[in-house]
C-alpha positions as a Markdown table, in Angstrom:
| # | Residue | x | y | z |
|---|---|---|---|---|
| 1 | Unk | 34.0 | -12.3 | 31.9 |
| 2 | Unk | 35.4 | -11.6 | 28.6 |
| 3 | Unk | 33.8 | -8.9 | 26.3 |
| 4 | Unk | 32.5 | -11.2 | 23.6 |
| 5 | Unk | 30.5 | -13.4 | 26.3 |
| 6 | Unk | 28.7 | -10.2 | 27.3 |
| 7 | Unk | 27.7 | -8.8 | 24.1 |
| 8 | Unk | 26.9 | -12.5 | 23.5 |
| 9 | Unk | 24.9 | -12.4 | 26.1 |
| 10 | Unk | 23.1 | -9.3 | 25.8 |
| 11 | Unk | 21.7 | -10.3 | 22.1 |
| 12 | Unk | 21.0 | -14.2 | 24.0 |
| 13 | Unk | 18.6 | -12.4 | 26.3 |
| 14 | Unk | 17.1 | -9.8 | 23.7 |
| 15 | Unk | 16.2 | -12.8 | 21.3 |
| 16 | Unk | 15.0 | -15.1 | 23.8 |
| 17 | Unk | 12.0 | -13.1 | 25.6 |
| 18 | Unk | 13.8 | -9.5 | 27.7 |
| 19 | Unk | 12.6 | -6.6 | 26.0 |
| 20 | Unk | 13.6 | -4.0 | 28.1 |
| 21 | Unk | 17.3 | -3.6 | 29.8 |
| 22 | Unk | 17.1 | -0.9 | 32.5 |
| 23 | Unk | 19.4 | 0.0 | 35.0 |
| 24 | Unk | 22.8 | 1.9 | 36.6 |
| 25 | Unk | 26.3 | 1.7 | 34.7 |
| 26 | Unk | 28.3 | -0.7 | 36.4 |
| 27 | Unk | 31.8 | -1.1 | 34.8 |
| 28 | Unk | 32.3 | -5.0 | 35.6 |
| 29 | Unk | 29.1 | -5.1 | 33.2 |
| 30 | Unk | 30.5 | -2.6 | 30.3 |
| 31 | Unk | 30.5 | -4.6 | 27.6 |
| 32 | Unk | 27.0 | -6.3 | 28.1 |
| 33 | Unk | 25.7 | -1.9 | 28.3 |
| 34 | Unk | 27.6 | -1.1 | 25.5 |
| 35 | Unk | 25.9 | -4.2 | 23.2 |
| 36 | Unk | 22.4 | -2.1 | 24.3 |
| 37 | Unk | 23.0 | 0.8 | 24.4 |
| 38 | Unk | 24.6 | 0.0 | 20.4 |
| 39 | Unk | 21.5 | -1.5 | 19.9 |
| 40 | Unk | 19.2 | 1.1 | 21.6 |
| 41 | Unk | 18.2 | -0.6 | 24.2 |
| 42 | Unk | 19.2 | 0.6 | 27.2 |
| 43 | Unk | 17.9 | 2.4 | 29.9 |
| 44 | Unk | 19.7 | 4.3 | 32.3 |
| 45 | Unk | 18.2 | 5.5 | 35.9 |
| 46 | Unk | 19.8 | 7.7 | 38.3 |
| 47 | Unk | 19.4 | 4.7 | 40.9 |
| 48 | Unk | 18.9 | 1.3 | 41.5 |
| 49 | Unk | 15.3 | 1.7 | 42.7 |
| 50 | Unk | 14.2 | 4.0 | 40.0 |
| 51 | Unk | 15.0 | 1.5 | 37.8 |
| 52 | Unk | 13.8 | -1.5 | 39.2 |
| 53 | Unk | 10.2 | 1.2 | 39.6 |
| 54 | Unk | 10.4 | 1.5 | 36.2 |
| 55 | Unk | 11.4 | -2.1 | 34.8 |
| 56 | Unk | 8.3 | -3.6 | 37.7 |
| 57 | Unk | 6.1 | -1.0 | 35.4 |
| 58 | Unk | 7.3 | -2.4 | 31.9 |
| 59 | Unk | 6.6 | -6.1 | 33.5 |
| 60 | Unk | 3.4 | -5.4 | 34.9 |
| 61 | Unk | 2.8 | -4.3 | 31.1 |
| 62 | Unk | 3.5 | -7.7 | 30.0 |
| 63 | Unk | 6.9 | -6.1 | 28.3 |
| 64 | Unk | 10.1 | -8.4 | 30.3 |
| 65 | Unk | 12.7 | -7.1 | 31.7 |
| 66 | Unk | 16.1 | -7.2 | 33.1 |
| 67 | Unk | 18.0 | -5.0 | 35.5 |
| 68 | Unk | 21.3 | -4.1 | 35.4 |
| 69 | Unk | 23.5 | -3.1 | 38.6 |
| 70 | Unk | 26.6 | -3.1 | 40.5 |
| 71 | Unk | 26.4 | -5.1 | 43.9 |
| 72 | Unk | 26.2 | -2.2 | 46.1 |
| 73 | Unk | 23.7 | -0.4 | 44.2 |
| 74 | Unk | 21.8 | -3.7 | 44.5 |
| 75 | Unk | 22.4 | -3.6 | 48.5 |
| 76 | Unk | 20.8 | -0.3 | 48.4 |
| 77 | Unk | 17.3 | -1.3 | 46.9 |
| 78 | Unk | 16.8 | -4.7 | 49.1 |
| 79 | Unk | 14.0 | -3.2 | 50.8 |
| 80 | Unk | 12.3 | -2.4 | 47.2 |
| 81 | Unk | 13.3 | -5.6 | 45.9 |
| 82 | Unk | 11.6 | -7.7 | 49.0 |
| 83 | Unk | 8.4 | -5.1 | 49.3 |
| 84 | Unk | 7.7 | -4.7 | 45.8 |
| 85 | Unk | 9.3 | -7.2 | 43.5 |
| 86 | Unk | 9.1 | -9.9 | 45.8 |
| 87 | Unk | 6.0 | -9.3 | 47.5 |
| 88 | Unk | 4.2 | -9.1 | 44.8 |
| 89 | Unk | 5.8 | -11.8 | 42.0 |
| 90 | Unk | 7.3 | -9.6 | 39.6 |
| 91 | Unk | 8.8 | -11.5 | 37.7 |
| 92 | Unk | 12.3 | -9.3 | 37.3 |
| 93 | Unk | 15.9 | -10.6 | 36.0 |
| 94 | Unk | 18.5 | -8.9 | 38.2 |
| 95 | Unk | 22.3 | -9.1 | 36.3 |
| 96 | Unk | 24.5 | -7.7 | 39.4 |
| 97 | Unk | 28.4 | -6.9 | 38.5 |
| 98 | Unk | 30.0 | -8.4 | 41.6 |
| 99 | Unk | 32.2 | -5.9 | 43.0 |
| 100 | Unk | 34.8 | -7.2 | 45.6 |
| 101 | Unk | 34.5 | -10.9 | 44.4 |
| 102 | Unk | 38.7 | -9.8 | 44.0 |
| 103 | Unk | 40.5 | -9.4 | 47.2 |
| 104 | Unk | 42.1 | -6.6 | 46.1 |
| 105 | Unk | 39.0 | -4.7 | 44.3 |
| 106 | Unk | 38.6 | -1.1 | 46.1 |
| 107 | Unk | 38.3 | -0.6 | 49.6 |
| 108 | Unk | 35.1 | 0.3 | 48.9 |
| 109 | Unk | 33.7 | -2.7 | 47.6 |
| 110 | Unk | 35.1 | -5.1 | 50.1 |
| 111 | Unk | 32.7 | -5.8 | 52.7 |
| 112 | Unk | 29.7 | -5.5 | 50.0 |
| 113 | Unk | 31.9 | -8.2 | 48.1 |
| 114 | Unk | 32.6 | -10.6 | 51.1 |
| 115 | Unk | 28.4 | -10.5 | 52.1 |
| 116 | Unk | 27.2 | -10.5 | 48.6 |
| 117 | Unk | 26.0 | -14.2 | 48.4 |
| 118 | Unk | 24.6 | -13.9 | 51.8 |
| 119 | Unk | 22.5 | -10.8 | 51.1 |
| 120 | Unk | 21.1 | -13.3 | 48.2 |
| 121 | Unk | 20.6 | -16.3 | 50.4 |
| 122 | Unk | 18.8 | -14.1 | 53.1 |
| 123 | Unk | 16.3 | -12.8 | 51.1 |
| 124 | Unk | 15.7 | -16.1 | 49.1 |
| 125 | Unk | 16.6 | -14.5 | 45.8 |
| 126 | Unk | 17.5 | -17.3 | 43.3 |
| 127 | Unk | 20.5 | -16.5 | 41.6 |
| 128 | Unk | 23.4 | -18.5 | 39.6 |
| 129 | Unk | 27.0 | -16.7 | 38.4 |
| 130 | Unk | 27.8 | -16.5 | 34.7 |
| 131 | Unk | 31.1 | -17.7 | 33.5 |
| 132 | Unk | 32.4 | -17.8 | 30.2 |
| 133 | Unk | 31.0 | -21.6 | 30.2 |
| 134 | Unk | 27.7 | -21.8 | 31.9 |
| 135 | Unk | 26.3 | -18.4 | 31.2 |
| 136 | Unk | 24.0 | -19.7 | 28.3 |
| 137 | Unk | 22.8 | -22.6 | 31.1 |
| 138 | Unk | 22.2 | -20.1 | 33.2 |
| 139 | Unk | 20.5 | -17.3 | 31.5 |
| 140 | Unk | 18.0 | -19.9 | 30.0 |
| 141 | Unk | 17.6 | -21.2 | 34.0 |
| 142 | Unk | 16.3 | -17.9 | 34.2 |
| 143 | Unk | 13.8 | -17.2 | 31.9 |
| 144 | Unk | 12.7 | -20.2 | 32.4 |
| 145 | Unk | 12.2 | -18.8 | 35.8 |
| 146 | Unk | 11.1 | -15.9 | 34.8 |
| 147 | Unk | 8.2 | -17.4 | 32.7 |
| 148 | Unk | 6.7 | -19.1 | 36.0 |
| 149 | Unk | 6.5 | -15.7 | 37.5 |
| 150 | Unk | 9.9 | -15.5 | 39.8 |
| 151 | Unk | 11.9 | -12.9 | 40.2 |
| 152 | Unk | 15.6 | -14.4 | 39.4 |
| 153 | Unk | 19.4 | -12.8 | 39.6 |
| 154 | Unk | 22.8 | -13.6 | 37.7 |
| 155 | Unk | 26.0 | -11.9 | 39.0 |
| 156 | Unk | 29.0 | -11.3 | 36.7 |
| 157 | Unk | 32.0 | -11.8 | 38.6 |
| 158 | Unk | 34.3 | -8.9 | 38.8 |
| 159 | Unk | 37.4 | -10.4 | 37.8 |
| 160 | Unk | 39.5 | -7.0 | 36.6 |
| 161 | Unk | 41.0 | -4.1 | 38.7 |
| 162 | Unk | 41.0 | -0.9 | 37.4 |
């Protein structure tokens, strides 16, 4: 996804109900950190499930808010996701950089790329993938989603190797 859709997104979100952007640097997602973190909005955890700790807080405070991570960091918190977030209706928006969507991303992210979608799927997460085209579709899906108290994810491709 090109820079200018991210930023665009970013200020899309922060004008149309998120107030709080919390979550761990994920390069495929740069530009859309750099847009809050410009605009002082960002806040970075150590790990995925400090974060989303912190962003169920803000929620449960009636303040929205999305998380930001890479897929494997995402991986990592499914059991906070399903015992907390899920369990008990908090209503989160996930944005998960999609590492290993290319075939020849890093070793590393391979296997967590080939299973992504599933891990989704498995644990009923809704969840719909921004492109340049249908990421305004998609992010007001979303809130709209978000407003009827369900917890809702959008992956950004990872369509660049370093």
């Amino acid at each position: 996804m090109n820079e200018k859709i991210q930023r665009e997104i970013f200020q899309y979100l922060k004008k149309n109900y998120i107030k709080n952007f919390v979550g761990v640097p994920d390069s495929t997602l740069k530009h859309f950190i750099d847009e809050g973190l410009k605009d002082k909005k960002i806040l970075i955890a150590n790990r995925e499930e400090e974060a989303i700790g912190i962003g169920a807080g803000m929620t449960l405070a009636g303040s929205p808010t999305l998380m930001f991570m890479q897929n494997a960091g995402f991986a990592n918190s499914i059991s906070t996701i399903t015992s907390l977030i899920q369990l008990y209706e908090i209503p989160l928006l996930f944005l998960i950089g999609w590492r290993g969507y290319l075939k020849n991303d890093a070793p590393e992210h391979e296997k967590i790329g080939q299973i992504q979608p599933h891990l989704l799927k498995n644990m009923d997460l809704e969840n719909k993938i921004l492109t340049n085209k249908t990421w305004k579709k998609n992010c007001d899906w979303a809130l709209s989603k978000l407003k009827k108290n369900i917890p809702v994810a959008l992956i950004i491709r990872r369509e660049f190797l370093d």
